[in-house]
N, C-alpha and C positions, 0 to 999 in steps of 0.2 A: 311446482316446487322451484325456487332458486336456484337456475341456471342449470335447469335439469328439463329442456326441453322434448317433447312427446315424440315417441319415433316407431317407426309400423314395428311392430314387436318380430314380426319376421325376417327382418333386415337386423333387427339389435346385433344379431353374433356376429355375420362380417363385420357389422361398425367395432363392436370390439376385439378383433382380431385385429383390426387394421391397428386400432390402438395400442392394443399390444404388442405390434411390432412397431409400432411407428415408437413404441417407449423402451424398446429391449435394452439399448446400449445403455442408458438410466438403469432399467430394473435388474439388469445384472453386474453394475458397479454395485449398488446397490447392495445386493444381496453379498455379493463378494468380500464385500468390507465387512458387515453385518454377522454376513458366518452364521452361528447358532445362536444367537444372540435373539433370532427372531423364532427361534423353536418355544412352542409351548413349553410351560416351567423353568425355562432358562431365567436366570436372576437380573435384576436389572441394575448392575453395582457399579461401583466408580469406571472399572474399565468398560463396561458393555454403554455403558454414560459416554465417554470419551470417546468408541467408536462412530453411535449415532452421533454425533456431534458432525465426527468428520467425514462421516458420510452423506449428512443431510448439507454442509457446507461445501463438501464437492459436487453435489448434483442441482449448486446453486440458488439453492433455499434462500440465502442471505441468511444474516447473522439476525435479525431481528427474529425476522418468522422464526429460525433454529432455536435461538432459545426459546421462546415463543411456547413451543414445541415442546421443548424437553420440561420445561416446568410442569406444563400440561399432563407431560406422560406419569412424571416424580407421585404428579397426584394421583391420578389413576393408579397406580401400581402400590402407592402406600394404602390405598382406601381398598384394592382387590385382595390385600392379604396371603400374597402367591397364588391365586386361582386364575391367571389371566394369561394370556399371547399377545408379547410384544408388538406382534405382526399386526393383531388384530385392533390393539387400542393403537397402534399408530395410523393405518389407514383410517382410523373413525375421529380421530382427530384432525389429521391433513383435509379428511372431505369434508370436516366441521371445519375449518378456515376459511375453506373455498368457497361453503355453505352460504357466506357471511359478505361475501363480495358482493357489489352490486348486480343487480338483476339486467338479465339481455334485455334490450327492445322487445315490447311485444310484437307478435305478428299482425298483420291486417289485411285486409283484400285491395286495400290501396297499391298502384305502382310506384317503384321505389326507385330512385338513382342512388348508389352507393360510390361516395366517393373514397379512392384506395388512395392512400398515402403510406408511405414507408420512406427511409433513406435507400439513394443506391445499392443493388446489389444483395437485399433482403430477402429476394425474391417474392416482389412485387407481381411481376407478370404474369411467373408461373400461378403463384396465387389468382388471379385474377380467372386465369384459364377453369380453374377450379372451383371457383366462384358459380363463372357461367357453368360448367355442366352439371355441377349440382343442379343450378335453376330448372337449364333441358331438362334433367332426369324427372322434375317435378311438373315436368309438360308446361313451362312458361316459357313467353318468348324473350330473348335476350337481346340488347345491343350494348356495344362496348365501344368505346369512347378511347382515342387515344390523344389524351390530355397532356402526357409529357412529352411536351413538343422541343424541350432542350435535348433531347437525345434521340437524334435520327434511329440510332438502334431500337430504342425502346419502342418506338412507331412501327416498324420493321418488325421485329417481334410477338408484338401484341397482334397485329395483322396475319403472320402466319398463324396463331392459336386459334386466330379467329377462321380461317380457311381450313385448319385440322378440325374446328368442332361445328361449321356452318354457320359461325355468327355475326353478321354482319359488326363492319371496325367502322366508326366515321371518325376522318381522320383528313390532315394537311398539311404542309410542306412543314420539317424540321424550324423552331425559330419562329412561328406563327404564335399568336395572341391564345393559350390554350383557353379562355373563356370564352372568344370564339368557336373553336373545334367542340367545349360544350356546349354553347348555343345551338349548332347544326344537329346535333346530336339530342338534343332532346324534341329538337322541332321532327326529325328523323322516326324515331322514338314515338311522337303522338301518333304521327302520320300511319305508321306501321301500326299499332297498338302494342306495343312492346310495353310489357309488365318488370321487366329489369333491366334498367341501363345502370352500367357498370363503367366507371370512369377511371383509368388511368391518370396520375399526376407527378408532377417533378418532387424528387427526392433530395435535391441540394440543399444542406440545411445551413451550407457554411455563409448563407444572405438571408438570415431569419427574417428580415424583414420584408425580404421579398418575396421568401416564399408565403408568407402572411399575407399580404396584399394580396397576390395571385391567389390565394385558396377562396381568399374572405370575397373576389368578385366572381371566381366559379359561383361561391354557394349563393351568391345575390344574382348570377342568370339564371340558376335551377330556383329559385327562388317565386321571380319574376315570369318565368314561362313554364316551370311546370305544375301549376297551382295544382292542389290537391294530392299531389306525391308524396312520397315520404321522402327523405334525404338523411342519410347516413353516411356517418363521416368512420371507416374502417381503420385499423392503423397495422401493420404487416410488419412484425418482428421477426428476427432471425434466430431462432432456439439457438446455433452452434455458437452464439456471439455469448450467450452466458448472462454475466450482469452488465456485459457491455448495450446488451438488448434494451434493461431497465433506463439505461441513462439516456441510449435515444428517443424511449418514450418519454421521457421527460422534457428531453429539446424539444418534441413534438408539441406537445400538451402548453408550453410555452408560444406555441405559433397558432394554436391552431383547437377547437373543441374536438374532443375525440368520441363516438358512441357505443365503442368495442373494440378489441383487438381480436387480430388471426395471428396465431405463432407458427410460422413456416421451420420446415429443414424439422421438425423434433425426433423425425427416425436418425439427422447424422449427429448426435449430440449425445452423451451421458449427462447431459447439466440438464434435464425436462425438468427437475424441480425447480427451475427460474418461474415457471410458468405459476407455482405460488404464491413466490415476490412480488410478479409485477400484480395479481390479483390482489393480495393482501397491501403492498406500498400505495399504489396507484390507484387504488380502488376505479379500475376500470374491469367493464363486464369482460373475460373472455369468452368469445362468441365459437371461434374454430381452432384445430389444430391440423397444421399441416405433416400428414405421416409417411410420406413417398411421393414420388416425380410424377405418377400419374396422374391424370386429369380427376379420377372418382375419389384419389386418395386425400381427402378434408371429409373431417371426423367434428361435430357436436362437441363441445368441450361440456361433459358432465361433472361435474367434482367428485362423486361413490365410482366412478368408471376407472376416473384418471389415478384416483387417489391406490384402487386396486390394483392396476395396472401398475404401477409403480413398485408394489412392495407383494404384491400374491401371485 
């Protein structure tokens, strides 16, 4: 199904429980606003109309998807003839939006470099950290690349994640040619047989053109020496940023091809319904959701999960 990727059935309840809290601050603005409005038989009239409005626009729906939405529901609830739950025709339509967004990459037995892009400060890193040990948990070998070689810290950082989870960093002086540090790194990568290289890259977006060069000659050395690989271009939003998230996906998309997003931070935020906009505006797949600082804490984005989590 569409963006409803397979998962050991025995692990489903922690994944949604992480979800669930990684979405609390959403689902109980949410609710809060909402009130009884989402109680079976409650009517669905001018004011309980005006509420969802202002609810689905605070939790950063954006105004398109909201009306979107509210027409959607007008029909539904004239065609139900009072026999319906608010609650329940609204998460069946959110998860029918999401339904509709384009599909993840499929999986493959091929080795993959995923290249992570984000602006500063979206929590890049931490993501990345989570990246890899998802991969460990799934018994592959990981190496991690530190590509943003404009910021000393970011090298620094990425390297201690990688000595907290065992994963080798190939890595070189701050201000180095980061096309090079991925050359070493995928040659590193063969050598070892590593099935996930993971690459860190610079976040400055205020040199669009530079950062466009520099991404477009990374993907032509993975290109060039790692024949047979997959290459995935990730792009790592900040849920707390709102719709400010939406408009740097778009700087992005501007520089650069995107093959999915990860939306980090979605447990510090009440705006998780951006994560509809940028699906439905952007038509980009959302691939993860980031729900806590721990490294296990990245969650599957399913649309019937997230759509439920939000409003049940």
């Amino acid at each position: 199904m569409n963006g409803e990727p397979e998962t050991d059935t025995a692990s489903r309840p922690r994944l949604w429980e992480r979800l669930r809290r990684g979405l609390s601050r959403t689902h109980a603005r949410l609710v809060e606003q909402l009130g009884g409005s989402l109680e079976p038989g409650e009517p669905f009239d001018e004011e309980a109309r005006a509420r969802l409005e202002e609810a689905l626009l605070g939790a950063d729906l954006g105004l398109a998807t909201t009306e979107l939405l509210l027409g959607r529901l007008e029909t539904r609830v004239a065609a139900a003839r009072g026999g319906y739950s608010l609650r329940e025709l609204l998460v069946e339509e959110i998860a029918g939006l999401l339904a509709q967004i384009p599909a993840p990459p499929e999986e493959s037995a091929a080795p993959r470099v995923t290249l992570v892009v984000g602006v500063n400060g979206v929590g890049k890193t931490t993501s990345i950290a989570k990246l890899a040990a998802r991969e460990l948990a799934a018994g592959r070998r990981v190496l991690l690349a530190a590509g943003d070689t404009f910021r000393a810290a970011a090298i620094e950082q990425l390297t201690l994640w990688g000595e907290r989870l065992g994963v080798g960093v190939i890595r070189q002086a701050a201000g180095a040619d980061p096309a090079a540090v991925v050359y070493d790194a995928v040659q590193a990568a063969r050598a070892r047989r590593v099935e996930r290289l993971i690459v860190d890259t610079a976040g400055r977006l205020h040199n669009k053109e530079h950062l466009m060069n520099e991404l477009a000659k990374i993907r032509r050395v993975v290109e060039r020496e790692a024949v047979g690989w997959e290459c995935r271009t990730l792009l790592v939003l900040d849920a707390t940023t709102g719709q400010n998230a939406l408009t740097q996906a778009r700087e992005f998309l501007r520089v650069a091809s995107v093959d999915g997003v990860l939306l980090a931070k979605l447990d510090g935020t009440a705006k998780g319904g951006m994560v509809v906009a940028i699906g439905r505006e952007l038509q980009l797949p959302v691939l993860y959701l980031g729900v806590g600082e721990k490294p296990e804490d990245l969650v599957d984005f399913r649309p019937r999960d997230f759509a439920a989590a939000l409003l049940e």
